[in-house]
Backbone as JSON, one array per atom type, in Angstrom:
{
  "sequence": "XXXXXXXXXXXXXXXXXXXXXXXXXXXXXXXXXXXXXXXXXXXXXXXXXXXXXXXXXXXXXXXXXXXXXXXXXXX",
  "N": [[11.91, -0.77, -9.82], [12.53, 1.3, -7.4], [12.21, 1.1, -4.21], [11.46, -1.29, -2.83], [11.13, -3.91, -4.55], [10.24, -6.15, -6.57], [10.3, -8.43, -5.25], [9.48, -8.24, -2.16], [7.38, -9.56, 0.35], [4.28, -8.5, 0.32], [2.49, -8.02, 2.72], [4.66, -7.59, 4.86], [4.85, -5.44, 4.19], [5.06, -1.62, 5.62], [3.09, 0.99, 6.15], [4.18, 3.6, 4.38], [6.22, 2.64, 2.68], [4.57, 0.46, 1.59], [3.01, 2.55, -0.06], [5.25, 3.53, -1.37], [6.11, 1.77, -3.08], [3.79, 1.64, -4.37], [3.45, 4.32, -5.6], [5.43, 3.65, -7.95], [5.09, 1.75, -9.15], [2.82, 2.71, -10.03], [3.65, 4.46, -12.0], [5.5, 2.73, -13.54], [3.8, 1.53, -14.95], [2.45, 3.47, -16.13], [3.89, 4.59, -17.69], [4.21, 2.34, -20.0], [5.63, 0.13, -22.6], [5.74, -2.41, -21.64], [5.64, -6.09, -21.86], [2.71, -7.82, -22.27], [2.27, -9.81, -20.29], [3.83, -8.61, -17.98], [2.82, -6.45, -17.41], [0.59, -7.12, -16.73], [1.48, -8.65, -13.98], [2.04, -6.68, -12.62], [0.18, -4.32, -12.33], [-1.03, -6.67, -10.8], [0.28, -6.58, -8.82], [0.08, -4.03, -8.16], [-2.45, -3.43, -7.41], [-2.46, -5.52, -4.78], [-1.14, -3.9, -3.1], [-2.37, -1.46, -3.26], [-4.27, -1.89, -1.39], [-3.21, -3.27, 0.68], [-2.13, -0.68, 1.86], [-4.65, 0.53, 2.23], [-5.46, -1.29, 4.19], [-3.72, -0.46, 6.49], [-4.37, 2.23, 6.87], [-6.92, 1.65, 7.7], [-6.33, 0.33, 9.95], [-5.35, 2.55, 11.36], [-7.24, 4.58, 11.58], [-9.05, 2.96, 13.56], [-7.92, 2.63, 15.53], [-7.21, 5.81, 16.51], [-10.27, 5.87, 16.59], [-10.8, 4.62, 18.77], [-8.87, 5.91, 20.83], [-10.2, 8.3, 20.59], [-13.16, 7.88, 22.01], [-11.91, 6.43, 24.26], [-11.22, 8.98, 25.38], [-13.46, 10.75, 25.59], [-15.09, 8.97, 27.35], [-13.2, 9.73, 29.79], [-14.1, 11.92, 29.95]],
  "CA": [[11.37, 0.01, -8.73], [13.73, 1.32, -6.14], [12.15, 0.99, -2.65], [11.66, -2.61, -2.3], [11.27, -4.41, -6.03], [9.08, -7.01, -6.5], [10.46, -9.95, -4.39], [9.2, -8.22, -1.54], [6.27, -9.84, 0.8], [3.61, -7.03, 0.43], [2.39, -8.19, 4.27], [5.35, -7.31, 5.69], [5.51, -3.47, 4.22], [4.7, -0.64, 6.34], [2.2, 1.97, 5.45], [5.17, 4.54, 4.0], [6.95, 1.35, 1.74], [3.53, 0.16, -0.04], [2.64, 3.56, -1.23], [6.24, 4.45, -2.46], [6.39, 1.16, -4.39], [2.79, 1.72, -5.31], [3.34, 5.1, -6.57], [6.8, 3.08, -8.38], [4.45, 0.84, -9.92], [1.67, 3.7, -11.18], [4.72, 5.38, -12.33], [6.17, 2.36, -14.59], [2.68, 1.52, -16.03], [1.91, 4.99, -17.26], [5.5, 4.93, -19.43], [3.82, 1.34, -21.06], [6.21, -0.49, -22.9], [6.09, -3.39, -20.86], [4.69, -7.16, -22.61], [1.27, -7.86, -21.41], [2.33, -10.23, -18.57], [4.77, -8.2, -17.18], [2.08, -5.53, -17.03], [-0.82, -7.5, -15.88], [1.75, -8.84, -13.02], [3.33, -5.44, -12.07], [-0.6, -4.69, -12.12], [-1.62, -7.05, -9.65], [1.22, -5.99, -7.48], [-0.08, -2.53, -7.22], [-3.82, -4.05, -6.7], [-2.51, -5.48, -3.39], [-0.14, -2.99, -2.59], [-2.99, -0.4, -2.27], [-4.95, -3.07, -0.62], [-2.04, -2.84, 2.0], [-2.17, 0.79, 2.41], [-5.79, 0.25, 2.99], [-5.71, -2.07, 5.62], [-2.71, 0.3, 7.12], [-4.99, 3.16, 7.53], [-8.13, 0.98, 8.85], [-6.18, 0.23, 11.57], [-5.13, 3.93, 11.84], [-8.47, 4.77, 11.87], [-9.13, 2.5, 14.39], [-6.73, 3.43, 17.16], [-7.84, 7.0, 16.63], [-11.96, 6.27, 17.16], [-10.33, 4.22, 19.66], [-8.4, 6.95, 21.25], [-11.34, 9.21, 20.83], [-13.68, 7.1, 22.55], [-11.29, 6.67, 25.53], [-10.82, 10.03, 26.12], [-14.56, 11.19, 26.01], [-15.66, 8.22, 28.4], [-12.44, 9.6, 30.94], [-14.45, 13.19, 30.67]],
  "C": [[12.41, 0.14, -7.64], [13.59, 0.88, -4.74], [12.32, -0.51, -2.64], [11.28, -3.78, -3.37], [10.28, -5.28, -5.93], [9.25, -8.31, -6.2], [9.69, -9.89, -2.38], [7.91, -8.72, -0.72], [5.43, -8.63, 1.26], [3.42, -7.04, 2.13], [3.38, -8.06, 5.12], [5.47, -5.81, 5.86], [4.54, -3.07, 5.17], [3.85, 0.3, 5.54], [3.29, 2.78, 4.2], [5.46, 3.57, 2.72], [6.15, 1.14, 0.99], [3.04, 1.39, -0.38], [3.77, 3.46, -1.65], [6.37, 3.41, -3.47], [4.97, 1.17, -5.03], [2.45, 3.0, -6.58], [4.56, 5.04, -7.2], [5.94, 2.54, -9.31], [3.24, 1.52, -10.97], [2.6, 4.05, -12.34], [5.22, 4.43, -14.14], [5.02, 1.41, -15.46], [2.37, 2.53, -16.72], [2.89, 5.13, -18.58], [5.05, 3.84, -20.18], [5.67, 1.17, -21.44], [6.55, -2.1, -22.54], [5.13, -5.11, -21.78], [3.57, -7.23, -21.83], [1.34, -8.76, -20.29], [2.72, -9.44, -17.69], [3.38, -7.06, -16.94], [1.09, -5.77, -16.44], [0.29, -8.02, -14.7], [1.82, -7.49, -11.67], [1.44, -4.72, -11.43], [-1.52, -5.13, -10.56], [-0.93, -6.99, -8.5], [0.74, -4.89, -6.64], [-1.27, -2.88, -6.58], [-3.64, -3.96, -5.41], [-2.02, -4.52, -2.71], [-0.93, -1.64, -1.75], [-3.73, -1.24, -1.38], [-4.03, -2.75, 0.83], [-1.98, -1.38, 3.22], [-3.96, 1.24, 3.05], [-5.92, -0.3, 4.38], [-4.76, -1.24, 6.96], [-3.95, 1.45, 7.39], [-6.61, 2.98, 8.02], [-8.03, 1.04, 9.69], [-5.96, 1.78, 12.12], [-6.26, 4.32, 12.04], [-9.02, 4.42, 13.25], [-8.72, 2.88, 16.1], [-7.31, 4.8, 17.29], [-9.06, 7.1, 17.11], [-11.63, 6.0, 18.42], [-10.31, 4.98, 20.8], [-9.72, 8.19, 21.91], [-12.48, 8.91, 22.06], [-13.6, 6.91, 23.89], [-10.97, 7.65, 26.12], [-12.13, 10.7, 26.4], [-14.93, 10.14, 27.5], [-14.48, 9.43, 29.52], [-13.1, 11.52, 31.57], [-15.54, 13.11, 31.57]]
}
């Protein structure tokens, strides 16, 4: 996987970083070939990875009702 391989601590990536290695990781399950660990690891990589991108656009979410919220009360 090119962006950031699989030594990386998912909790550190940025929204942008865990999709591109998550759509890295869709990418080199669909071609198969891989033994069945390596595929159930690679796997539970992507699991968290969208997990990541989840919690990344919760908070985006957030800030925005947020946002919203604060700008009706200031009308």
């Amino acid at each position: 996987m090119s962006n950031n391989g699989n030594d990386t601590d998912i909790a550190e990536l940025g929204y942008e970083a865990a999709r591109d290695e998550l759509v890295d990781v869709v990418k080199v399950l669909e071609q198969g070939g891989l033994d069945l660990d390596a595929s159930l690891a690679l796997w539970e990589r992507g699991e968290a990875l969208a997990k990541r991108c989840e919690e990344h656009l919760a908070g985006a979410r957030k800030r925005v009702e947020t946002a919203l919220a604060h700008a009706d009360d200031e009308s």
